[in-house]
Kinemage of the C-alpha trace (Angstrom):
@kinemage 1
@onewidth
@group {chain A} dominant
@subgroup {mainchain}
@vectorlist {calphas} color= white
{ca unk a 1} P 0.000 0.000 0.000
{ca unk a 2} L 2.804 2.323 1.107
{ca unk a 3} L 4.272 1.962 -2.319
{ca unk a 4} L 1.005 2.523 -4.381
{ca unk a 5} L 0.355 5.543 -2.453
{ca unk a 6} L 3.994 7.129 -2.590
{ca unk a 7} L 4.204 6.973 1.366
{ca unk a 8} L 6.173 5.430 4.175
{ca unk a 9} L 4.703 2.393 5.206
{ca unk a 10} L 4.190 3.982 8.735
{ca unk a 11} L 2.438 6.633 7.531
{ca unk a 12} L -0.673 4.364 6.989
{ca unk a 13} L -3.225 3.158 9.291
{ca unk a 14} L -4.449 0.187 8.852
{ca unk a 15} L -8.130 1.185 10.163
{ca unk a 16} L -8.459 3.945 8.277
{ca unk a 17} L -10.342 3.553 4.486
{ca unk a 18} L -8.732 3.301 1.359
{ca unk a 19} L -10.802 6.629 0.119
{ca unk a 20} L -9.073 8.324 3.585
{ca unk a 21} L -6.288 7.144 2.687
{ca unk a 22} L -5.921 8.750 -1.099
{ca unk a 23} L -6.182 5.561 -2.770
{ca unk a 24} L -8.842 6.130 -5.893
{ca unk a 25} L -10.240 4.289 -8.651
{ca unk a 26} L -7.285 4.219 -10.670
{ca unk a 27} L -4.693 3.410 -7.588
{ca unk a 28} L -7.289 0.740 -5.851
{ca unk a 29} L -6.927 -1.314 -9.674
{ca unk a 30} L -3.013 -1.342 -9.665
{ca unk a 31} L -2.862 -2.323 -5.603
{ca unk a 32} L -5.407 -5.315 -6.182
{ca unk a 33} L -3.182 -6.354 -9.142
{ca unk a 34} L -0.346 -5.967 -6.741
{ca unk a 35} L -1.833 -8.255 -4.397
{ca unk a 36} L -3.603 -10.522 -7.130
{ca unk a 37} L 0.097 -10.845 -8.014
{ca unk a 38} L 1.380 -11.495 -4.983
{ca unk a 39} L -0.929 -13.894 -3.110
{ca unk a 40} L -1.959 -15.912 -6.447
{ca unk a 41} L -5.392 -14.201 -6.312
{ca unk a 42} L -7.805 -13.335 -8.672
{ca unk a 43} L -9.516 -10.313 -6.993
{ca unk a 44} L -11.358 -7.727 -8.495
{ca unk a 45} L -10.631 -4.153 -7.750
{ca unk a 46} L -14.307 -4.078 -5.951
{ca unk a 47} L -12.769 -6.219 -2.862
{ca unk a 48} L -11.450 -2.672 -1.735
{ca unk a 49} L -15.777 -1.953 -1.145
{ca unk a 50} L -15.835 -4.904 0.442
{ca unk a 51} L -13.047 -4.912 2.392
{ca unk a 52} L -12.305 -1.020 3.416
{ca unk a 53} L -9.765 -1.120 5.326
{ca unk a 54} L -6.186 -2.624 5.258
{ca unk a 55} L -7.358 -4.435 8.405
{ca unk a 56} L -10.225 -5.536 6.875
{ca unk a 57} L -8.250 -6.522 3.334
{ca unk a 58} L -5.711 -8.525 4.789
{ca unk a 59} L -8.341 -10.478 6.947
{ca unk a 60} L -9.967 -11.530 3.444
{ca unk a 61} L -6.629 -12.209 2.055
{ca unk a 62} L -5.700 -14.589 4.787
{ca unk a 63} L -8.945 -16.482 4.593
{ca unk a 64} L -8.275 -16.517 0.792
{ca unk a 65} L -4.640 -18.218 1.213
{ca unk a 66} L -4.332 -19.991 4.414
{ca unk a 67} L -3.705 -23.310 3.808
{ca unk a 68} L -6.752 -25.381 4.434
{ca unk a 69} L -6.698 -29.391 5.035
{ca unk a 70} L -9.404 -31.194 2.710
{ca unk a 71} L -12.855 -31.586 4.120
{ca unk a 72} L -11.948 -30.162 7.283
{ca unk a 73} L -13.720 -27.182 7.676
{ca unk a 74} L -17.700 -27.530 7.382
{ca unk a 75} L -19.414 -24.948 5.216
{ca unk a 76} L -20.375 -21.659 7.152
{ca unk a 77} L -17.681 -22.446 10.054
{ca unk a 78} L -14.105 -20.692 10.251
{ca unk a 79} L -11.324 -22.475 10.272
{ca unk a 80} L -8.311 -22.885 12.540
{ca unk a 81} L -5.846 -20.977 10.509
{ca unk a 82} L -8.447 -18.520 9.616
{ca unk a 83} L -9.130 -18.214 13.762
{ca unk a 84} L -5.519 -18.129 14.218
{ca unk a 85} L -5.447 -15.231 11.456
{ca unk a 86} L -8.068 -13.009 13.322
{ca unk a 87} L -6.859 -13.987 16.766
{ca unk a 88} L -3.475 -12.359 15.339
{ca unk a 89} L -4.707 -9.367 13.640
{ca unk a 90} L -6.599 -8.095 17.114
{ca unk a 91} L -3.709 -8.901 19.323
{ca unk a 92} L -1.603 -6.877 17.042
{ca unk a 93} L -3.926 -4.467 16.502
{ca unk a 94} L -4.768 -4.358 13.159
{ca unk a 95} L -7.891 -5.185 13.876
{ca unk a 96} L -10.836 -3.957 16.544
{ca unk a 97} L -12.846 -7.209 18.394
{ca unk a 98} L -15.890 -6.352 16.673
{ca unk a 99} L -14.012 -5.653 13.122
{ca unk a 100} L -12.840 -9.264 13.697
{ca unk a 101} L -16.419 -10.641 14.520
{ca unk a 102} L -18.113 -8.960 12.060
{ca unk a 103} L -15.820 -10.969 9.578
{ca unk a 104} L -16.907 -14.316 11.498
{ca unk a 105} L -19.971 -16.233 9.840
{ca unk a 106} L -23.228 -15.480 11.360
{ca unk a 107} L -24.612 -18.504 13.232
{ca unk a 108} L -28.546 -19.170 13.427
């Protein structure tokens, strides 16, 4: 991010929106190439609506590309790695407790 934006790295917060932070149309389609690129993903540059935040992003990323063990994780349920992910993102605060639950499936 710090290098599509032209910034140092901590210079961004990771809560903050893309849109807060400068990024636009034109910057949010070279970034999500960047990370299609990097992660083996094939995102489209409306993940940044979805996901808002760098917090947010990288949450999605991790459940993208965390390793996964066949048939273990039921439909609708979060996986180990994926807990682990969250876990880590709130402890290092990149992202708030309810940021990380709103990103948990919905149980009824």
């Amino acid at each position: 991010m710090a290098q599509t934006l032209y910034c140092d790295v901590w210079d961004i917060d990771t809560d903050a929106t893309f849109n807060s932070l400068g990024l636009d149309s034109i910057l949010g389609v070279e970034f999500v190439a960047f990370l299609n690129n990097a992660y083996g993903l094939d995102e489209k540059a409306g993940v940044l609506y979805d996901h808002p935040s760098l917090a947010a992003l990288a949450a999605h990323i991790t459940s993208r590309t965390a390793p996964q063990p066949a048939g273990a994780v039921p439909a609708g349920s979060v996986s180990a790695a994926d807990l682990d992910a969250l876990l880590a993102a709130v402890r290092d605060n990149r992202l708030t407790v309810e940021q990380a639950l709103a990103l948990l499936p919905q149980h009824t």
